[in-house]
C-alpha positions as CSV (number, residue, x, y, z in Angstrom):
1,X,-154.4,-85.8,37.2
2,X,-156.8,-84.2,34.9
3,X,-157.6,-85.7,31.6
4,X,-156.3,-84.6,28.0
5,X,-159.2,-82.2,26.9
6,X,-160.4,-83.5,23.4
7,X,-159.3,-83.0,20.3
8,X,-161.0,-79.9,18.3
9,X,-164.0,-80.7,16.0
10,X,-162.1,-80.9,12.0
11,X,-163.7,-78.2,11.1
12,X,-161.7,-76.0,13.6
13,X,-160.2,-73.5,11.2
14,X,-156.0,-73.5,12.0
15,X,-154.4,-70.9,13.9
16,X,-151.0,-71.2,13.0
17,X,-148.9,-69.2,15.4
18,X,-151.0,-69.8,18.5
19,X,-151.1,-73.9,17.6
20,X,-147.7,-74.1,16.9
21,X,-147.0,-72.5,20.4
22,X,-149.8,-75.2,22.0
23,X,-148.4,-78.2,19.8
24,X,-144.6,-77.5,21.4
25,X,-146.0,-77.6,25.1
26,X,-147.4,-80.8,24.2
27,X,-144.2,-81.7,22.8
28,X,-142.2,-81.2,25.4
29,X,-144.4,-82.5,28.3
30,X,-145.9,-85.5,26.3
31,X,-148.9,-86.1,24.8
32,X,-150.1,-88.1,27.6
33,X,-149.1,-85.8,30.4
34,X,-150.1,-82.5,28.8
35,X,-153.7,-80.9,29.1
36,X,-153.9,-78.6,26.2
37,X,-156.0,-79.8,23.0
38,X,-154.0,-80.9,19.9
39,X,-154.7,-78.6,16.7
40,X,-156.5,-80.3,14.3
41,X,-158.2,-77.7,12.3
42,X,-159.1,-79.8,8.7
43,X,-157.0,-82.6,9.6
44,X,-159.0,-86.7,10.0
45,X,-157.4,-89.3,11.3
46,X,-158.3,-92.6,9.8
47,X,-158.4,-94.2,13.5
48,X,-161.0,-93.7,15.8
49,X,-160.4,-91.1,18.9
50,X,-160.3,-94.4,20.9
51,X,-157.4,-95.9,19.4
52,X,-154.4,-96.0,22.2
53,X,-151.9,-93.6,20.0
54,X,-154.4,-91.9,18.6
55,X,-153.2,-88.4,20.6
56,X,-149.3,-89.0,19.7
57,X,-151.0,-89.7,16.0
58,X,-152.5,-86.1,15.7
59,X,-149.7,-84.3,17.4
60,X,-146.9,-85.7,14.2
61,X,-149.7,-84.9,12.0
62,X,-150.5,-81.3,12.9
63,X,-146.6,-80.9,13.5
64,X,-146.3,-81.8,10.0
65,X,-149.4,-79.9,8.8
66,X,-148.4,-76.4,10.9
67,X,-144.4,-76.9,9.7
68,X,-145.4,-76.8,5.8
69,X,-148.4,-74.0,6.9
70,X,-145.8,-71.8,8.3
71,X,-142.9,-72.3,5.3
72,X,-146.0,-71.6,2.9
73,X,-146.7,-68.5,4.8
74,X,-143.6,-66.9,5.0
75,X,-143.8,-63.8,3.9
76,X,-140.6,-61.7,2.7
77,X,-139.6,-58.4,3.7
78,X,-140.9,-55.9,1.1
79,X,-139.2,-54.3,-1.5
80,X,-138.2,-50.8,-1.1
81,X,-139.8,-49.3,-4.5
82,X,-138.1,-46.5,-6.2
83,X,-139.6,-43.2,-5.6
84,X,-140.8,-40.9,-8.6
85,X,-137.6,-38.9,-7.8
86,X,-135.2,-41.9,-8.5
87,X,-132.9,-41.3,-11.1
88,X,-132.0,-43.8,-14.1
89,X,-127.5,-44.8,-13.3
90,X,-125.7,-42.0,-15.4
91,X,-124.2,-43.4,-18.6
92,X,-121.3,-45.4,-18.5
93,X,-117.5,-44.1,-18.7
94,X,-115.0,-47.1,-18.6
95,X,-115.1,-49.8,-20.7
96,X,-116.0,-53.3,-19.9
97,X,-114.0,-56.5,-19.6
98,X,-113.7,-58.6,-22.8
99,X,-115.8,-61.8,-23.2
100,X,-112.6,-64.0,-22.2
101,X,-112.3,-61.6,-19.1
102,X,-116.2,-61.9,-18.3
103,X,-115.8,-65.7,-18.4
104,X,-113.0,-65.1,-16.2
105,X,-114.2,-63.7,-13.8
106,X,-117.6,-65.6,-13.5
107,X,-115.3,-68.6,-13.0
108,X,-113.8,-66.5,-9.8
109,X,-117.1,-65.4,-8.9
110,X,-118.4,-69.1,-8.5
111,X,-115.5,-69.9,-6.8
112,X,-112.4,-71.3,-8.8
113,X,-109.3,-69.5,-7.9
114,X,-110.9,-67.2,-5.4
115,X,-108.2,-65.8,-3.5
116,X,-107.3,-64.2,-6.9
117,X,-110.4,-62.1,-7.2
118,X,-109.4,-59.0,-5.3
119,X,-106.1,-58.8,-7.2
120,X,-108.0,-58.9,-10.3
121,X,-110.1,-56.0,-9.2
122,X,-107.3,-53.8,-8.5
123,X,-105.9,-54.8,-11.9
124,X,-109.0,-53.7,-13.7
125,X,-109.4,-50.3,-12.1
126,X,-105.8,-50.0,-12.4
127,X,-106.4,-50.3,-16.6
128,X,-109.7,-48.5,-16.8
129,X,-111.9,-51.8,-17.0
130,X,-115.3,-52.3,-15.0
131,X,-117.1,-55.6,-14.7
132,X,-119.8,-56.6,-17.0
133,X,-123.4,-55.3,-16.2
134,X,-124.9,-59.1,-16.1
135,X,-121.8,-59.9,-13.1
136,X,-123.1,-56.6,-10.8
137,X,-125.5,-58.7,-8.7
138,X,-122.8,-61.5,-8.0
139,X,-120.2,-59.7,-7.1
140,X,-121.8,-57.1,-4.8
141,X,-123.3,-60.3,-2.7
142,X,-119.7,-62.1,-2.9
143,X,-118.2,-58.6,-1.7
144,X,-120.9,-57.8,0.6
145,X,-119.4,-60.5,2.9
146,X,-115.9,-60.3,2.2
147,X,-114.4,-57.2,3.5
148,X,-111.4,-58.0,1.8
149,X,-113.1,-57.2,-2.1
150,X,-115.5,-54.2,-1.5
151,X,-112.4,-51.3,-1.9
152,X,-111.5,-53.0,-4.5
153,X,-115.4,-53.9,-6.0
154,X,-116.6,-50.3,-5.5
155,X,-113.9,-49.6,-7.6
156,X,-114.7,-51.9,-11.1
157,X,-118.1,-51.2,-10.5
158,X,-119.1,-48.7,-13.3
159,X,-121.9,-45.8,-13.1
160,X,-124.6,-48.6,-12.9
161,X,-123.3,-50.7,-10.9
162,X,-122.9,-47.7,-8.2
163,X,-126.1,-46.5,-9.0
164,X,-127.7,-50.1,-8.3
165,X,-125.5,-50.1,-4.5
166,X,-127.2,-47.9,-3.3
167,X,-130.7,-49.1,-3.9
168,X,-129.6,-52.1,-1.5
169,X,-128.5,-51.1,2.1
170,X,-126.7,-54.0,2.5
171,X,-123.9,-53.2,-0.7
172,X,-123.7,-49.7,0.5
173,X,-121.6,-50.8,2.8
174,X,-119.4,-51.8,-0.3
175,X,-119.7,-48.2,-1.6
176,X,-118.3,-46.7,2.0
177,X,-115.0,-48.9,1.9
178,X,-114.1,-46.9,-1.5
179,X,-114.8,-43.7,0.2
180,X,-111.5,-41.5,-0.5
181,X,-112.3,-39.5,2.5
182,X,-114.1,-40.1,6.1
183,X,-118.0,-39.4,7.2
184,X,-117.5,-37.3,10.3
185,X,-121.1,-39.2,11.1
186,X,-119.6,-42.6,11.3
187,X,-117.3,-41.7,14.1
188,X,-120.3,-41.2,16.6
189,X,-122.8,-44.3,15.1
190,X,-120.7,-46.4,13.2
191,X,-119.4,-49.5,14.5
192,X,-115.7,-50.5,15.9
193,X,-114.6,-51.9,12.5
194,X,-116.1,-48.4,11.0
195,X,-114.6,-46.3,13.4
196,X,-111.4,-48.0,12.7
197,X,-111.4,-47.6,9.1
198,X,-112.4,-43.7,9.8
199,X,-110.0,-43.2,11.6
200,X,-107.3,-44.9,8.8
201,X,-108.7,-42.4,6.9
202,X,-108.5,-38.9,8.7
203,X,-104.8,-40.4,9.8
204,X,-104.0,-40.0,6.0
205,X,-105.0,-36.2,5.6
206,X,-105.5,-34.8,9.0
207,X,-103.5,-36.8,11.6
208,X,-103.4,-34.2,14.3
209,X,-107.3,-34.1,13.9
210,X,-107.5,-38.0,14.5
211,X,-105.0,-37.8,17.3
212,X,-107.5,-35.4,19.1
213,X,-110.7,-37.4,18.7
214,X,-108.4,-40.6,20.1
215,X,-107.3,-38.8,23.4
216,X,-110.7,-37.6,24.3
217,X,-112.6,-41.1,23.3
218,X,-109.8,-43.6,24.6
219,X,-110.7,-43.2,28.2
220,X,-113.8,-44.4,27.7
221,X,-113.5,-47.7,25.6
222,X,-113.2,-50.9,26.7
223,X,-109.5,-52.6,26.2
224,X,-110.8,-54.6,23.1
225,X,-111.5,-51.1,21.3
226,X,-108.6,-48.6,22.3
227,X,-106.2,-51.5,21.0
228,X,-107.9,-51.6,17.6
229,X,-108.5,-47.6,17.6
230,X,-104.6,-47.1,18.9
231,X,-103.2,-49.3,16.0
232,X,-104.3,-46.4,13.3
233,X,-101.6,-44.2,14.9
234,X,-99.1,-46.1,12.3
235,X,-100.6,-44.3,9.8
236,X,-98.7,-41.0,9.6
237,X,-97.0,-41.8,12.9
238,X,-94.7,-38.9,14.1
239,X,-93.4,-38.3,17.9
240,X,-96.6,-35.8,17.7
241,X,-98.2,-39.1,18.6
242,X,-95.4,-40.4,21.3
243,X,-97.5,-38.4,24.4
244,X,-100.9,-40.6,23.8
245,X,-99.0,-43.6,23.2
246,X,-97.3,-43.1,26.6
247,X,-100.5,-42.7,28.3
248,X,-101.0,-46.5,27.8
249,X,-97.9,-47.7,27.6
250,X,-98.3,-49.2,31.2
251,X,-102.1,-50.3,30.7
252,X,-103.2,-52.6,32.9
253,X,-104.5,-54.6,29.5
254,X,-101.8,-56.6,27.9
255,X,-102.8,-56.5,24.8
256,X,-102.7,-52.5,24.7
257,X,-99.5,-52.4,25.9
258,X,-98.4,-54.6,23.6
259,X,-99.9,-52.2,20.5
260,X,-98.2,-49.5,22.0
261,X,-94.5,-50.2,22.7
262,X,-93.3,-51.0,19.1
263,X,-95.4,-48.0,17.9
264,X,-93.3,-46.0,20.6
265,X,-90.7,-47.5,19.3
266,X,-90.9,-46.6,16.0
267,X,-91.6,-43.4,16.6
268,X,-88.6,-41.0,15.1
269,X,-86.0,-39.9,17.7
270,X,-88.1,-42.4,20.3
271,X,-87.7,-41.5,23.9
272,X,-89.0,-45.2,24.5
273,X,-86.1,-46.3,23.1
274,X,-83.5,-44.5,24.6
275,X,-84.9,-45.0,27.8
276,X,-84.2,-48.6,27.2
277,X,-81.0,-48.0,25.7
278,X,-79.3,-47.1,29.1
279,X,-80.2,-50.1,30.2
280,X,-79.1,-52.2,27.1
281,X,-75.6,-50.7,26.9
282,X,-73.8,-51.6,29.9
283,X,-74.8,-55.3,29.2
284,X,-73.7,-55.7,25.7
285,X,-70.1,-54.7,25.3
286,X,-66.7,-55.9,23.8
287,X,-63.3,-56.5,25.1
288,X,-60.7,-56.4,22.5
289,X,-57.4,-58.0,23.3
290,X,-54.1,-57.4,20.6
291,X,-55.4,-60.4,18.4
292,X,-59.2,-60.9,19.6
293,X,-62.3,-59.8,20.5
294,X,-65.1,-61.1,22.6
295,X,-68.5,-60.4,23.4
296,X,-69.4,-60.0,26.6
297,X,-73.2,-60.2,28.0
298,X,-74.5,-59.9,30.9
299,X,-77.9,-60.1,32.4
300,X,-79.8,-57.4,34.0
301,X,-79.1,-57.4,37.9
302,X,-82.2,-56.3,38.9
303,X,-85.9,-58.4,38.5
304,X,-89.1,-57.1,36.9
305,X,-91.5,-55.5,38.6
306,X,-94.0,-53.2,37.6
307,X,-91.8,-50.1,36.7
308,X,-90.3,-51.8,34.2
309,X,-93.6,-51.4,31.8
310,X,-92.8,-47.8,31.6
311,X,-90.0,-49.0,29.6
312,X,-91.8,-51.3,27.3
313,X,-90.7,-54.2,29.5
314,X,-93.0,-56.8,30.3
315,X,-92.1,-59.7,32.9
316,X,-93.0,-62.6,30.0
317,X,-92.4,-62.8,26.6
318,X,-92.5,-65.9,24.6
319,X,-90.1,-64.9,22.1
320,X,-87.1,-65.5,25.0
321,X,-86.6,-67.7,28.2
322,X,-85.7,-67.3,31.7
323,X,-86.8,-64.4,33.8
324,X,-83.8,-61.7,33.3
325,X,-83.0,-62.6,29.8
326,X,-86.4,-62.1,28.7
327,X,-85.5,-59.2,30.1
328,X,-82.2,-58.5,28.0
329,X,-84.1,-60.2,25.0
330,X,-86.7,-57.5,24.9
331,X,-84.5,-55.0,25.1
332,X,-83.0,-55.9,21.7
333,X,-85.7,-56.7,19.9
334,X,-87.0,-53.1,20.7
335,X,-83.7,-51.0,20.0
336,X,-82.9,-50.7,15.9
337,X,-79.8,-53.1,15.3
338,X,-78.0,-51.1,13.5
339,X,-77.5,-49.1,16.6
340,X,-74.9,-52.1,18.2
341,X,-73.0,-52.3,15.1
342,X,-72.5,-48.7,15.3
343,X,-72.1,-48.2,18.7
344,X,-69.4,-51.3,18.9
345,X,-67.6,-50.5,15.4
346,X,-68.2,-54.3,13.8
347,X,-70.3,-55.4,11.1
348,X,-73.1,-57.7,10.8
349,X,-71.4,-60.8,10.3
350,X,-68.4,-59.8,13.1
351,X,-71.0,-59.0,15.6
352,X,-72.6,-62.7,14.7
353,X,-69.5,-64.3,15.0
354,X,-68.8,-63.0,18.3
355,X,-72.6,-63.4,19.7
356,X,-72.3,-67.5,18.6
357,X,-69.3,-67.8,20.6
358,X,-71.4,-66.8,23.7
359,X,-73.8,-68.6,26.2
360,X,-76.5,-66.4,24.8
361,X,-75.9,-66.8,21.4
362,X,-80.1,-67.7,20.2
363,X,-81.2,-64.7,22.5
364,X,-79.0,-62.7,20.9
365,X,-79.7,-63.2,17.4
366,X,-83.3,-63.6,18.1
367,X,-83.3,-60.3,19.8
368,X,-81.4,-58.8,16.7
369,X,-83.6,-60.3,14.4
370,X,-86.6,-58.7,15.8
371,X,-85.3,-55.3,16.3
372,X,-84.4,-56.0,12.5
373,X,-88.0,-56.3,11.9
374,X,-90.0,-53.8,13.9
375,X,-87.7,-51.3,12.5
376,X,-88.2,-52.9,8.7
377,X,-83.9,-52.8,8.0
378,X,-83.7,-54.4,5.2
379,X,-79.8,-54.3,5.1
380,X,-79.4,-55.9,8.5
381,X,-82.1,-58.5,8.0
382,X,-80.5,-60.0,4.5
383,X,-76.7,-59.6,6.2
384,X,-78.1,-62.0,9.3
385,X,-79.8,-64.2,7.1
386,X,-76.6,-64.6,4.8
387,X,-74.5,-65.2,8.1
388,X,-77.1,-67.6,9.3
389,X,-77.1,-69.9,6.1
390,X,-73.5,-69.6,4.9
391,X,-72.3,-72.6,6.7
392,X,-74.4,-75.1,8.9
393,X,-74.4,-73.8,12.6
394,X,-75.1,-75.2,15.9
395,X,-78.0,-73.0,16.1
396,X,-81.7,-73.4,16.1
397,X,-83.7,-72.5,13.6
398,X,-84.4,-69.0,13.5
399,X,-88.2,-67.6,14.9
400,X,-88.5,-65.0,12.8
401,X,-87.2,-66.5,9.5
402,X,-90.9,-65.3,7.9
403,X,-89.9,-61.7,9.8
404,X,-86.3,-61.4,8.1
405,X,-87.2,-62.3,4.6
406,X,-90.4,-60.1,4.5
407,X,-87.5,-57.3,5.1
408,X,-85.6,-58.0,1.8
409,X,-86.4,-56.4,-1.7
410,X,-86.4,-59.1,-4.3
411,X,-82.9,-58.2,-5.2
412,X,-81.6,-59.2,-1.8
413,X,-84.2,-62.5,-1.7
414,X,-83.0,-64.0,-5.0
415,X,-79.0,-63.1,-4.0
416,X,-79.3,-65.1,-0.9
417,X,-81.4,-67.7,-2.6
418,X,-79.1,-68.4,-5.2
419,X,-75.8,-68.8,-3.9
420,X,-77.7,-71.6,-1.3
421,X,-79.5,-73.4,-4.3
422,X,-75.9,-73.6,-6.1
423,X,-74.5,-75.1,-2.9
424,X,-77.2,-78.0,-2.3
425,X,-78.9,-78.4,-5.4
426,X,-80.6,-81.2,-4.5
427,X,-84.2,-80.9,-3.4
428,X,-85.8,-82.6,0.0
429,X,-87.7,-82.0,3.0
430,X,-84.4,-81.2,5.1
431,X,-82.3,-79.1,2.5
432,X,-82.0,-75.9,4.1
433,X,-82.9,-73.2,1.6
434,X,-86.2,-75.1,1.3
435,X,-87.8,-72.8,4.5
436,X,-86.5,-69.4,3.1
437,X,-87.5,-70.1,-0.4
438,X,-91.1,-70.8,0.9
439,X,-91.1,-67.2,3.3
440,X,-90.3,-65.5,-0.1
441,X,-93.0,-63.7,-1.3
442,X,-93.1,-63.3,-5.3
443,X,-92.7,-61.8,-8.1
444,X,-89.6,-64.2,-8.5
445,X,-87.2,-63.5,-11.4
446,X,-86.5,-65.8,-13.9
447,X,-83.5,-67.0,-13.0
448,X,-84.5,-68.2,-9.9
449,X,-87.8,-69.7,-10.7
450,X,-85.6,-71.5,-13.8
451,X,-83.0,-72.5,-11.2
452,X,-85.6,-74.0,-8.5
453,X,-87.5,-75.9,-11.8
454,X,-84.0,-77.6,-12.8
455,X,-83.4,-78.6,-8.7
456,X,-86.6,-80.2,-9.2
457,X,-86.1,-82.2,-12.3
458,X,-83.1,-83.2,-10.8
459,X,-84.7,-84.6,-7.7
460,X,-87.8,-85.7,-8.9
461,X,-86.8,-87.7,-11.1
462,X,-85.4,-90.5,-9.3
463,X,-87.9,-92.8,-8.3
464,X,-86.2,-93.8,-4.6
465,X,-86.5,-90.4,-3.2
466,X,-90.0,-90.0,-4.2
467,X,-91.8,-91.1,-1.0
468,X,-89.7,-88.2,1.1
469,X,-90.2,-86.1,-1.3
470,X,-94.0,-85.9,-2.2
471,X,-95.1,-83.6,0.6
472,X,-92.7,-81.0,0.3
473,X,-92.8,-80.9,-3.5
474,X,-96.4,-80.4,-2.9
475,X,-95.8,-77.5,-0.6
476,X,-93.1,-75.9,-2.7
477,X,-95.5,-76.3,-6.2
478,X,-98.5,-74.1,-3.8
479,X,-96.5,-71.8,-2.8
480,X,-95.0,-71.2,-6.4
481,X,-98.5,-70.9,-7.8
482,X,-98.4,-67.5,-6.2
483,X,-94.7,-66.6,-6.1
484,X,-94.1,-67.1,-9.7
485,X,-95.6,-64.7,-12.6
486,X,-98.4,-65.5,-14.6
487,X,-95.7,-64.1,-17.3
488,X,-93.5,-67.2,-16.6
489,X,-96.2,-69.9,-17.1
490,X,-94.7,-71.2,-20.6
491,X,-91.2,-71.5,-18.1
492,X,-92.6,-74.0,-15.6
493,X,-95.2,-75.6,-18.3
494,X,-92.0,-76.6,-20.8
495,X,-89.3,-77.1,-17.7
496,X,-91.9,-79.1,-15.5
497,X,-94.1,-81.1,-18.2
498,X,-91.6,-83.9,-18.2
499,X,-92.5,-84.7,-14.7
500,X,-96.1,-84.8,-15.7
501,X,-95.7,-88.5,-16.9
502,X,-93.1,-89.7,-15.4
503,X,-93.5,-88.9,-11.6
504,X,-97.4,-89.9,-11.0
505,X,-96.8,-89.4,-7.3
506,X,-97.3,-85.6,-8.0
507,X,-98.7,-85.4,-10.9
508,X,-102.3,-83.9,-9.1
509,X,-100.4,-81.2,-7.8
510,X,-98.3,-80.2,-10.4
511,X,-101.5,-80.4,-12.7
512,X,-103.1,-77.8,-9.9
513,X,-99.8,-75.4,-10.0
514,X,-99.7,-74.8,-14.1
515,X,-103.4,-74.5,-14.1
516,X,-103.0,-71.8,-11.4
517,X,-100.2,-69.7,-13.5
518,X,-102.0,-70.2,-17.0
519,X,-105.3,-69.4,-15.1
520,X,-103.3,-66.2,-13.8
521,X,-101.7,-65.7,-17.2
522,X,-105.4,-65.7,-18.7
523,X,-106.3,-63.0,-16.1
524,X,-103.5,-60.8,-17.4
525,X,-104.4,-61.0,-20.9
526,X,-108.0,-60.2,-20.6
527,X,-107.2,-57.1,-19.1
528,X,-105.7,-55.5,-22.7
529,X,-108.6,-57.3,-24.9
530,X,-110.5,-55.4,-26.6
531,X,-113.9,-54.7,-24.7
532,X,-117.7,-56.5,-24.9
533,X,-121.1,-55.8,-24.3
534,X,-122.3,-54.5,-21.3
């Protein structure tokens, strides 16, 4: 085997790409096994070349000396100058936040409260106030990476803070996501995400025009895009749309079909759903006797195969179990409930009572409650969910509580919620109104955010329950810190102080609830001070 060559004289001037290149083969064969000469350039060793680790010696000292070399060296990209032709941002036309509103939102720019931020935004433009010139720079690199904030950014930007976008390729990405109508360019170079949002666009103006441009593209994506470019048709959907749907309604890709069928299905006077109608009907029917009723159900006779997609039907689904009542179960959830009260002459809570006297009582209320859902009835969703909690039942839990509630105005929330906090107004991790009151979405009303506070004083403050109670007092006081209005802080600060020194076990998260509602009061009130500078 040949020996190492020697080392290069010091003088050797460095070479820093080509010896870092040399000092990693070295590296990786060994200084002992590799031929190449070390770098040395105006490095010394204090031991003589005939020292026994004298090679392994001057390869950690040129890796050393080449690492900081080529830090030093780095050399940024450069700045794009402003032409002569640049013009100054145009004077400003809304006023600033206040200087309790600029702190506020520095403190959501660095972090605290975050998921608040985009909300804020929209409250500013939606009272004429633009952020603070010295907070431009921070927030167009927060929102250049959160997709989430750069409508609602480009909006509270101002004349200079536009102006000083588009001087920076990567926050005029920011300016494009305020756009109130589509760049016909980004259709043919922009990416899927842009094509998407294009196409969310033209679907708001000109839907026929966006239909067109989907039918002659669609063929020739991959499944991963036509499910993300098929999901704009809910924008403006009409049965103008129900032909292209159908086309891939029996895709060989799953996930397409399963963006098309409730779209079909949703789609006004849907064929889709009539078509599974006449299958439905004949296994869902009553028989009436001169002092009763009874549902019948029976399951479909034939098994899946393949020309059951062209009905929306696929052979699994993991909403339902067992082969032909997955079947049956799908069927349900795609048909609007309202249709089976109708079509059998009962109400919500007859046709329930009937259904939980059957063998298929949880696929049929499961079924229901997702028809309920995909076809956003309000009516039917609160009647199940009053049935449902009215009395325990030898049910399951429902699937798709989260489904149901999101259905109900907050009229119809806080009239179910009520009635079942008056009924068990004691607080714990099994009572059951605890799981619908944490689906709810906010703003509550007073009188339920007053009720829930004196359920919790109640419970809370005996010292024996504490220990079952933390964790779900915990959950319930995160969730409130965005159900509850910011208007309703001095509520829960008076109602819930007492708690503060008497029930350590939660005092950290109470502490982080009322901070969150007088943090979101704050945020309110900045937006009617009068303005600052900048």
């Amino acid at each position: 085997m040949p020996e190492p060559q020697t080392a290069l004289s010091p003088s050797s001037p460095l070479q820093p790409s080509a010896d870092w290149q040399r000092l990693l083969r070295v590296a990786l064969l060994g200084t002992r096994q590799a031929p190449d000469a070390l770098p040395t350039g105006c490095l010394a060793l204090a031991e003589e070349p005939t020292d026994p680790d004298y090679r392994e010696k001057q390869a950690l000292l040129a890796a050393g000396t080449l690492s900081l070399v080529r830090k030093a060296g780095y050399q940024f990209a450069p700045a794009v100058l402003a032409n002569s032709t640049t013009l100054p941002a145009p004077a400003e036309t809304t006023q600033p936040l206040g200087t309790t509103g600029a702190q506020l939102l520095q403190q959501l720019l660095e972090g605290t409260h975050q998921y608040l931020l985009a909300g804020f935004l929209h409250e500013m433009h939606n009272h004429g106030r633009r952020v603070p010139h010295q907070f431009l720079v921070p927030l167009l690199e927060v929102a250049r990476s959160r997709r989430d904030l750069q409508g609602p950014a480009a909006l509270v930007l101002g004349q200079r803070g536009t102006w000083l976008a588009t001087q920076n390729p990567s926050w005029q990405l920011i300016l494009a996501a305020a756009a109130v109508g589509p760049d016909a360019t980004t259709w043919e170079t922009g990416s899927i995400s842009e094509r998407v949002t294009f196409l969310y666009l033209l679907r708001a103006t000109t839907p026929a025009e966006a239909r067109e441009l989907l039918a002659a593209t669609l063929p020739q994506e991959p499944a991963k895009n036509q499910q993300q470019l098929l999901q704009t048709l809910e924008t403006g959907l009409t049965a103008a749309d129900a032909p292209l749907l159908e086309q891939y309604l029996t895709s060989k890709n799953k996930e397409v079909r399963q963006v098309v069928r409730p779209l079909l299905a949703k789609v006004p006077s849907s064929a889709l759903v009539e078509r599974v109608w006449q299958r439905a009907e004949p296994l869902v029917r009553v028989k009436a006797s001169l002092l009763s009723k009874k549902l019948l159900v029976e399951l479909p006779d034939k098994p899946w195969d393949r020309t059951w997609l062209a009905d929306g039907l696929e052979q699994h689904d993991s909403r339902f179990q067992g082969d032909r009542a997955t079947l049956l179960g799908q069927m349900l959830a795609l048909i609007p409930p309202q249709r089976w009260t109708t079509h059998l002459n009962l109400s919500v809570a007859k046709l329930l009572d009937l259904a939980a006297e059957t063998e298929w009582a949880t696929l049929l209320l499961t079924g229901w409650a997702e028809g309920a859902i995909l076809h956003r009835d309000g009516q039917w969703a609160a009647a199940l969910l009053e049935w449902f909690y009215e009395k325990p039942r030898k049910l399951p839990a429902l699937q798709s509580l989260g489904g149901l509630v999101w259905q109900l105005s907050p009229a119809q929330f806080t009239n179910l919620l009520l009635p079942l906090l008056a009924a068990a107004p004691n607080f714990s991790p099994d009572v059951r109104w605890l799981p619908l009151l944490l689906q709810g979405y906010g703003p509550w009303p007073e009188s339920l955010t007053r009720r829930v506070i004196e359920v919790l004083l109640g419970s809370l403050s005996r010292p024996e329950q504490l220990h079952r109670l933390q964790y779900a007092a915990t959950q319930l006081f995160e969730h409130m810190a965005r159900a509850v209005p910011a208007s309703q802080y001095l509520l829960c600060a008076r109602g819930l102080e007492p708690l503060l020194h008497d029930v350590p076990y939660i005092h950290n998260s109470l502490t982080r609830l009322l901070g969150t509602l007088h943090f979101r009061q704050q945020l309110a009130e900045a937006l009617t001070e009068p303005p600052g500078l900048g």
